[in-house]
TORMI-717736 format. One record per residue: x, y, z of N, C-alpha, C in turn. Coordinates in Angstrom, 3 decimals. Each point is the difference from the previous one (the first is absolute). Example, Ala and Ser with C-alpha at 12.3 -4.5 7.8 and 13.67 -1.06 7.14 Angstrom:
<recs>
+----------+----------+----------+----------+----------+----------+----------+----------+----------+
|      n_u |      n_v |      n_w |     ca_u |     ca_v |     ca_w |      c_u |      c_v |      c_w |
+----------+----------+----------+----------+----------+----------+----------+----------+----------+
|   13.190 |   -5.690 |    7.800 |   -0.890 |    1.190 |    0.000 |    0.900 |    1.200 |    0.000 |
|   -0.350 |    1.050 |   -0.720 |    0.820 |    1.190 |    0.060 |   -0.770 |    1.090 |    0.730 |
+----------+----------+----------+----------+----------+----------+----------+----------+----------+
</recs>
This chain:
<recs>
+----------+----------+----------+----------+----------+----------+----------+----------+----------+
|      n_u |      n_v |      n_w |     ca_u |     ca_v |     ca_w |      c_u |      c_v |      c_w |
+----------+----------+----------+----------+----------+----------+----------+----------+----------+
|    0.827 |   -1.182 |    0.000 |   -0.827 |    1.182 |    0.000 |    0.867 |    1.240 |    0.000 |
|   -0.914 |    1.021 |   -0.550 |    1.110 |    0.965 |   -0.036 |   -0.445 |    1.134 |    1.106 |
|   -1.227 |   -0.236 |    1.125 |   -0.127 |    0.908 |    1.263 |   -0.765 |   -0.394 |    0.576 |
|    0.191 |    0.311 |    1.514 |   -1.255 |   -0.717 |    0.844 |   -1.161 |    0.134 |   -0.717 |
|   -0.306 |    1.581 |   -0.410 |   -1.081 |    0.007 |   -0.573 |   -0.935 |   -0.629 |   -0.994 |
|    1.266 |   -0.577 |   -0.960 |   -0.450 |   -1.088 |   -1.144 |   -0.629 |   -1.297 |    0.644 |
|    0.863 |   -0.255 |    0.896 |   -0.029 |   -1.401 |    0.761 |   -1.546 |   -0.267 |    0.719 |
|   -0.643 |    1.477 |    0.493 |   -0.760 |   -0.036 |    0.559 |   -1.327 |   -0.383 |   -0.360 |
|    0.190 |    1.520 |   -1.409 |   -0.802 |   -0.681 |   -1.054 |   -0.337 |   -1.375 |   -0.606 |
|    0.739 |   -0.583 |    0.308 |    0.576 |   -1.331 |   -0.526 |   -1.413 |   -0.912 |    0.508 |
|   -0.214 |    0.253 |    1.328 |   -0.621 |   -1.035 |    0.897 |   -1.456 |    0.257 |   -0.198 |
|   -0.368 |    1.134 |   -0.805 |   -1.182 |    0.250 |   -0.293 |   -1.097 |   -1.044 |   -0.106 |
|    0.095 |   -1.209 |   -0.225 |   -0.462 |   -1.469 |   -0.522 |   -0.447 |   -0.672 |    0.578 |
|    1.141 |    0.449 |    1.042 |    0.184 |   -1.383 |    1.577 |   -0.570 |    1.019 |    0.750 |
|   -0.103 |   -1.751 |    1.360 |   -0.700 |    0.935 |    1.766 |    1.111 |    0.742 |   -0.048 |
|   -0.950 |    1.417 |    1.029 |    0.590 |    1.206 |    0.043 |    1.406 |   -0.546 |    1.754 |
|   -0.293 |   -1.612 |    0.379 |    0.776 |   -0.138 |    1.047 |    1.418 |    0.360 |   -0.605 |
|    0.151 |   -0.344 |   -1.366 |    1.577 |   -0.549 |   -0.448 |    0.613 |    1.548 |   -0.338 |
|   -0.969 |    0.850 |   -0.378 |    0.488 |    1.469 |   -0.300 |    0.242 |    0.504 |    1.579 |
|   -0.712 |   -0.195 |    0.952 |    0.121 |    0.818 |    1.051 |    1.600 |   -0.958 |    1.141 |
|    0.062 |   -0.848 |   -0.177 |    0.869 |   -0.823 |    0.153 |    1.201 |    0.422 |   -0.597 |
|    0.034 |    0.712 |   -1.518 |    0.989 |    0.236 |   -0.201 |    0.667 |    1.351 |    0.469 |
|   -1.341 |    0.753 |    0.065 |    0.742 |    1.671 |    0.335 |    0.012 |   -0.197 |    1.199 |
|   -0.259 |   -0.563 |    0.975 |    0.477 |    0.128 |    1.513 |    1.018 |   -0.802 |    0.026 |
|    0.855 |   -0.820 |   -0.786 |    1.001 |   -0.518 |    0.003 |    1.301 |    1.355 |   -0.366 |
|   -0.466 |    0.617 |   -0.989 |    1.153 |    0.616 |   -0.315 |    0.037 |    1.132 |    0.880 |
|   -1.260 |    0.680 |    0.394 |   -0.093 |    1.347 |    1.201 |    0.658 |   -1.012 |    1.060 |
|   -0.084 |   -0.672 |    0.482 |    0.471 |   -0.693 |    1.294 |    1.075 |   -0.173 |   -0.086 |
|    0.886 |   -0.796 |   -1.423 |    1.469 |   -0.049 |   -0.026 |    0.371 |    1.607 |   -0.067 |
|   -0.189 |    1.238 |   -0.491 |    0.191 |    1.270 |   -0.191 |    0.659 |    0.697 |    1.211 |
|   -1.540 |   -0.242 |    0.895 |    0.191 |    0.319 |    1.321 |    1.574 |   -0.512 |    1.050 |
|   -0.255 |   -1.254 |   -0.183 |    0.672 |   -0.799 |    1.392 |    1.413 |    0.328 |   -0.779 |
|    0.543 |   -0.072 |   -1.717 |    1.070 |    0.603 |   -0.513 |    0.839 |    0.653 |    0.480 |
|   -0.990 |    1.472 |   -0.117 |    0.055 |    1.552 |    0.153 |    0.038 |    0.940 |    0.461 |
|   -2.216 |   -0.611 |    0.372 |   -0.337 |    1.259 |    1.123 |   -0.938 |    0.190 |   -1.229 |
|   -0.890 |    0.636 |    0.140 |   -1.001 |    0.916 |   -0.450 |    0.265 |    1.249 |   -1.320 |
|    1.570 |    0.286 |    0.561 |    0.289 |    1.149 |   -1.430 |    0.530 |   -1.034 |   -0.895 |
|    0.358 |   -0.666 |    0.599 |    0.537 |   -1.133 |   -1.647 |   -1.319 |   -0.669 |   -0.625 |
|   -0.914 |   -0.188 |    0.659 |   -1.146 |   -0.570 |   -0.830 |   -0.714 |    1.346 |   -0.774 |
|    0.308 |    1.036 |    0.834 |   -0.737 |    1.201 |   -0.965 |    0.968 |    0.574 |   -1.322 |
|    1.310 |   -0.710 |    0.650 |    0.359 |    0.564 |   -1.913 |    0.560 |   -0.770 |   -0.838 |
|    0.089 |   -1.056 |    0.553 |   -0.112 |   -1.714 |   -1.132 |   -2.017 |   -0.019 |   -0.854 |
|    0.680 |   -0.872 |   -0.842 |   -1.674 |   -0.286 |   -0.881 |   -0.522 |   -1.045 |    0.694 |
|    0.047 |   -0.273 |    1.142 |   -1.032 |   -0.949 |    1.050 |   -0.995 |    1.185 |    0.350 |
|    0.556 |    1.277 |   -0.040 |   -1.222 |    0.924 |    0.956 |   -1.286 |   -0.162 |   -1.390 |
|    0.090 |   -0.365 |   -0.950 |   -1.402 |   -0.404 |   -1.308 |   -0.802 |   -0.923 |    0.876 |
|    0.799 |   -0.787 |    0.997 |   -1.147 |   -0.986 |    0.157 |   -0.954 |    0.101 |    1.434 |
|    0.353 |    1.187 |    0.464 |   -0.459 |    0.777 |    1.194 |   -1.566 |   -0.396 |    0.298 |
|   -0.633 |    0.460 |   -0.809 |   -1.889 |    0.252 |    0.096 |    0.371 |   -2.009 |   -0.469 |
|    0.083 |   -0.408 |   -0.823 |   -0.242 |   -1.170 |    0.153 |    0.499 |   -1.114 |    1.126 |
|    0.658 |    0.195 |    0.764 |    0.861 |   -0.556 |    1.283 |   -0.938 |    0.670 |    1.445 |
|   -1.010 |    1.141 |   -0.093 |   -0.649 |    0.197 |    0.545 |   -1.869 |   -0.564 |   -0.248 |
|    0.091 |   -0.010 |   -0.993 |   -1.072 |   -0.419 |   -0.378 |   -0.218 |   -2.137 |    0.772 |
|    1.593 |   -0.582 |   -0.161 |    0.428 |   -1.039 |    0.036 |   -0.287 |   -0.206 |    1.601 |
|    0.655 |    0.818 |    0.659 |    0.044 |    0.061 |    1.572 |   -1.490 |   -0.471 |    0.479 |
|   -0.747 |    1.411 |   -0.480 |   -1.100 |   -0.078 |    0.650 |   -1.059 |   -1.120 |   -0.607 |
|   -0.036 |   -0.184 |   -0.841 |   -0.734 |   -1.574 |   -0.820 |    0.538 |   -1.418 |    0.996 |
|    1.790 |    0.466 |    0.226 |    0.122 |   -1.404 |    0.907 |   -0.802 |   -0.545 |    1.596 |
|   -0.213 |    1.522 |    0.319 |   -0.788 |    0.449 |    1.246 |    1.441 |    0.627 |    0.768 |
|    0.609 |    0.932 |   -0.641 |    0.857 |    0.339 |    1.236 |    0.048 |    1.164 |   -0.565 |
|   -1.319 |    0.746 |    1.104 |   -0.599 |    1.574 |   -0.198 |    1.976 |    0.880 |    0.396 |
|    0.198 |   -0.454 |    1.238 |    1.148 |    0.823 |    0.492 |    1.329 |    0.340 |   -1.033 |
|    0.150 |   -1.167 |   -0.588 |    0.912 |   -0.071 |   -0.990 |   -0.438 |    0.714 |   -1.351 |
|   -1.161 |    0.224 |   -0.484 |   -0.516 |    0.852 |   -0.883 |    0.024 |    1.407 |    0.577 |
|   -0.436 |    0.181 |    0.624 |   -0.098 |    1.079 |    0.401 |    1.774 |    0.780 |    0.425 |
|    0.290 |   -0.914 |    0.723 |    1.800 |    0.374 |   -0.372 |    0.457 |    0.352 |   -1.388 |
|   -0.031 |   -0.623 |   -0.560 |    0.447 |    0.325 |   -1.483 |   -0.732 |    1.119 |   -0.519 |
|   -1.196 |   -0.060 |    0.010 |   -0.732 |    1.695 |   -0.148 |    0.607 |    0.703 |    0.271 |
|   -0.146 |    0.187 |    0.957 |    1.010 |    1.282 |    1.047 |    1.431 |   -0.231 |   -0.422 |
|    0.359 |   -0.503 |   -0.821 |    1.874 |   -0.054 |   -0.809 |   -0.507 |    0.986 |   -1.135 |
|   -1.351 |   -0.593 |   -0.348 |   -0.014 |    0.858 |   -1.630 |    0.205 |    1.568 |    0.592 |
|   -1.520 |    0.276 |    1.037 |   -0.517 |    1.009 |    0.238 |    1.072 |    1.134 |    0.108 |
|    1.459 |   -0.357 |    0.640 |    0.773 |    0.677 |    0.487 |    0.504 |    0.553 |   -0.970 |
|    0.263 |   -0.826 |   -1.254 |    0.649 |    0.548 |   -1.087 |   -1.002 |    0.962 |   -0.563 |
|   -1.169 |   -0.127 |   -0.259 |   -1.703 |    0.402 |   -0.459 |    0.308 |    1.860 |    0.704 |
|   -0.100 |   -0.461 |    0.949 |   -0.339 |    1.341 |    0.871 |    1.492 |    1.087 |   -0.074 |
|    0.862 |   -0.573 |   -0.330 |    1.085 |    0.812 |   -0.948 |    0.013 |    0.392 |   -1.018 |
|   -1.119 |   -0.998 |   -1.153 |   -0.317 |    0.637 |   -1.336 |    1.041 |   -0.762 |   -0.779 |
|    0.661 |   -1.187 |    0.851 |    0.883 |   -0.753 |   -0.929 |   -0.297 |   -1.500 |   -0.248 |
|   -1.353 |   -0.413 |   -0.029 |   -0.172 |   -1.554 |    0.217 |    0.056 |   -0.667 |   -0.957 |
|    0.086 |    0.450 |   -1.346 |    0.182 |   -0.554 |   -1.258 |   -0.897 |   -0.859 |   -0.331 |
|   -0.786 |   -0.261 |    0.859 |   -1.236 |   -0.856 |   -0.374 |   -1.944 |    0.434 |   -0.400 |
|    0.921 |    1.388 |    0.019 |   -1.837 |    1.329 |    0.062 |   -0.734 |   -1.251 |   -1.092 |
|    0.602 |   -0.134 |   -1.603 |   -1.109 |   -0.630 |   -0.330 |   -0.769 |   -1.490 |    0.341 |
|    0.910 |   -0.573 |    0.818 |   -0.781 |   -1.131 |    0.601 |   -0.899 |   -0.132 |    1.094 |
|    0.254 |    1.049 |    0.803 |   -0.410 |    0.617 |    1.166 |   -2.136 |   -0.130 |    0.343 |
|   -0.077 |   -0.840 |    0.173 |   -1.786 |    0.030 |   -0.255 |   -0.399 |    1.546 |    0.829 |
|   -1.000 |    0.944 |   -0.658 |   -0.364 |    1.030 |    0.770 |   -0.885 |   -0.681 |    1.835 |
|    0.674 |    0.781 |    0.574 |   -0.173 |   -0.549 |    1.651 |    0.332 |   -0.247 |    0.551 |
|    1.798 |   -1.064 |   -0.604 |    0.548 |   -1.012 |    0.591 |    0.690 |    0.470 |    0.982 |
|    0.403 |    1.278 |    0.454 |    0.487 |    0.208 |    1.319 |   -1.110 |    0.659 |    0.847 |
|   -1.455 |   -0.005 |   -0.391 |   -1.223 |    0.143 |    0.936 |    0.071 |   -0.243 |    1.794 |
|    0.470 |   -1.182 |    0.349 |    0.075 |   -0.662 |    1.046 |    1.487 |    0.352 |    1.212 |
|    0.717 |    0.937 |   -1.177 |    1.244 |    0.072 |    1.104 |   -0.617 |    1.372 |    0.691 |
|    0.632 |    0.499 |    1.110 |   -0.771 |    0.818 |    0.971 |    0.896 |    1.268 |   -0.280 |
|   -0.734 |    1.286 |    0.197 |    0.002 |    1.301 |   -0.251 |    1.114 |   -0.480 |    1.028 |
|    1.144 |    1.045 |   -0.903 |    1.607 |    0.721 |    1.348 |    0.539 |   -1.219 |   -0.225 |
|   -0.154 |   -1.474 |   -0.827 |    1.111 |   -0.497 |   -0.216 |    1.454 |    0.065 |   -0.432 |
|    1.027 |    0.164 |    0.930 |    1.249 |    0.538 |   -0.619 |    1.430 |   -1.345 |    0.443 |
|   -0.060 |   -1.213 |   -0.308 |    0.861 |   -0.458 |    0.480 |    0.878 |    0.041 |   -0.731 |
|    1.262 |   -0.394 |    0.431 |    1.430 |   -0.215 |   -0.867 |    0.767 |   -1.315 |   -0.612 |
|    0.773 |    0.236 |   -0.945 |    0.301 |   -1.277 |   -0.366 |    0.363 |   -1.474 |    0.981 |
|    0.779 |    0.946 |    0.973 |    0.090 |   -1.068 |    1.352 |   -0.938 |   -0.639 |    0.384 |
|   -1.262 |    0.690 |    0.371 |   -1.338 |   -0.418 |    0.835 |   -0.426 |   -1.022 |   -0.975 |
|   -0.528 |    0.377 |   -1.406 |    0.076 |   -1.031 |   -0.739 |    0.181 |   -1.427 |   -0.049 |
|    1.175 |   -0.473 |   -0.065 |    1.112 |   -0.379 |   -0.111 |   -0.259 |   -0.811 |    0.675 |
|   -0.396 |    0.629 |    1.766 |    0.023 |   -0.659 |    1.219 |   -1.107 |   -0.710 |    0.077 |
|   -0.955 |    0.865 |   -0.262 |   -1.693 |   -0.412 |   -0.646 |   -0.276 |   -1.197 |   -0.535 |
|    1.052 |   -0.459 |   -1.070 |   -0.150 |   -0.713 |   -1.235 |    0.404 |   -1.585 |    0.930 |
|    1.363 |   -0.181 |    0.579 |    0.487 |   -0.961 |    0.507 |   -1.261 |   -0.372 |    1.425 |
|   -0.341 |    1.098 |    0.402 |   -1.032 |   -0.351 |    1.251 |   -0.825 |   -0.994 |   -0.462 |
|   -0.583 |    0.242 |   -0.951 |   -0.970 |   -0.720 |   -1.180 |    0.455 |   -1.626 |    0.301 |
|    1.144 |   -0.360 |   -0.558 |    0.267 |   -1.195 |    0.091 |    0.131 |   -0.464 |    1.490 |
|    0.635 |    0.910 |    0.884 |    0.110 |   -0.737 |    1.256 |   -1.555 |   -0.144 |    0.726 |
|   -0.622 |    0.666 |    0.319 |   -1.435 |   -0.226 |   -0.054 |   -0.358 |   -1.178 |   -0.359 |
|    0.178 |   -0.270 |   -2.040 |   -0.538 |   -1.432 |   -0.080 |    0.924 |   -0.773 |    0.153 |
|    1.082 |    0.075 |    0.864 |    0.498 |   -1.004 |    0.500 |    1.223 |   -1.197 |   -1.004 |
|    0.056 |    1.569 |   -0.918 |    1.064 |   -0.967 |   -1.002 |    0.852 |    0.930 |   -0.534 |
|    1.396 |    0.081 |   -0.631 |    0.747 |    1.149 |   -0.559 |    0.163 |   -0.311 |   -1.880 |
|   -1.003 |   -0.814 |    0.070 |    0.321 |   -0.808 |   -1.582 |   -1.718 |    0.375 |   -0.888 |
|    0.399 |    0.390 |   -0.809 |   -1.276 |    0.420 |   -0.829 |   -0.473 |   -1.445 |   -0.445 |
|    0.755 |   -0.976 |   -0.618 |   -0.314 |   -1.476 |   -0.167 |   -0.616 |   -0.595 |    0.789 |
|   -0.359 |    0.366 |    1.429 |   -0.726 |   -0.732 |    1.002 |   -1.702 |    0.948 |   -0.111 |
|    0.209 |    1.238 |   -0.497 |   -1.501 |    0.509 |   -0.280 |   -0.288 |   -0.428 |   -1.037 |
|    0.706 |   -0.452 |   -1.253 |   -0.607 |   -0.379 |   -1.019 |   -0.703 |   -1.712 |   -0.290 |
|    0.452 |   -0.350 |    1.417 |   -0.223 |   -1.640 |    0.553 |   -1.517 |    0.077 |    0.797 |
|   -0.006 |    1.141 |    1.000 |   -1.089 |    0.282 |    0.463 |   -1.105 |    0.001 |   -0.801 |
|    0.264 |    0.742 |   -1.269 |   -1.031 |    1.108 |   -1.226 |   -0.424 |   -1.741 |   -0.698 |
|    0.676 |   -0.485 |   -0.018 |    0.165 |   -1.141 |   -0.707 |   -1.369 |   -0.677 |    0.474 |
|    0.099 |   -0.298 |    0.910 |   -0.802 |   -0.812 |    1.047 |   -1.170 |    1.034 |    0.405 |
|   -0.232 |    1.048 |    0.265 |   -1.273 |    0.714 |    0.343 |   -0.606 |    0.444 |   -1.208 |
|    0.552 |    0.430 |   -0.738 |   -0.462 |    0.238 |   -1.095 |    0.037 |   -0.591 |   -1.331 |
|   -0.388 |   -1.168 |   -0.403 |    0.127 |   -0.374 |   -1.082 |   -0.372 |    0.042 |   -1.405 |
|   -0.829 |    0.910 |    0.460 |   -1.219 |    0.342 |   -1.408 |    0.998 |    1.080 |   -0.843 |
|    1.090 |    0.658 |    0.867 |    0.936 |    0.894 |   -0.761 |    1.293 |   -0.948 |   -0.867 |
|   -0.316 |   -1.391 |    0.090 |    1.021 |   -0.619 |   -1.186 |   -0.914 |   -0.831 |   -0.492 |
|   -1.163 |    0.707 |   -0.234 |   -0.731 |   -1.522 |   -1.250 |   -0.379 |    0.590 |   -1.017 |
|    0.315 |   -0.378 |   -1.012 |   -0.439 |    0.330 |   -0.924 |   -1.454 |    0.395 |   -0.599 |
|   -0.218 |    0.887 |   -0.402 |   -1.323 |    0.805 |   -0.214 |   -0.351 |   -1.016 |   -1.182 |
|   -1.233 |   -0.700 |   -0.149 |   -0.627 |   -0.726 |   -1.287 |   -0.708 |    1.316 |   -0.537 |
+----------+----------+----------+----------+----------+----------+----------+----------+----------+
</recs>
């Protein structure tokens, strides 16, 4: 492939598990890499809204909502690079006077996993696996 973005497109066909599986694979390797500015200026930050979209479909509101609040930060600078994917609303839910920093973030993001009790994104996608299955079957 020649960009996440192609790739993404790609899955158009298939359950939306194997697309969301993939962009929280690469935001997650980005992160634990980096940090947060390396996923915002590598071409993993394309797969942002879909790795959130992924989170919260798996049932892990906290972890969606973390990653929101990664976009938002860049958003509310006027640098998120994602305005046209951006559904109108999608930062509706974060609360007036939100101002955290890349740190808090960061800190935010890993809480996520310790919470569910794992530091490996492969063990949520084992969970997703098993609670949710209707997100890898194929649509007739």
């Amino acid at each position: 492939y020649r960009s996440h973005r192609q790739a993404i497109d790609g899955f158009g066909s298939h359950p939306l598990g194997y697309k969301y599986i993939y962009a929280t694979n690469f935001v997650d390797a980005e992160i634990r890499n980096g940090g947060i500015s390396q996923l915002y200026g590598n071409s993993a930050w394309a797969l942002m809204i879909d790795a959130i979209e992924g989170a919260e479909a798996f049932g892990y509101r906290k972890w969606s909502q973390t990653l929101k609040e990664i976009v938002f930060y860049y958003h509310r600078k006027g640098r998120s690079k994602l305005k046209r994917r951006t559904p109108e609303g999608f930062f509706d839910n974060i609360k007036t006077g939100w101002n955290k920093s890349l740190d808090q973030l960061e800190d935010d993001y890993y809480r996520c996993f310790r919470q569910l009790k794992t530091d490996n994104v492969w063990d949520l996608w084992t969970r997703a696996l098993e609670k949710k299955p209707k997100l890898f079957e194929r649509v007739k």
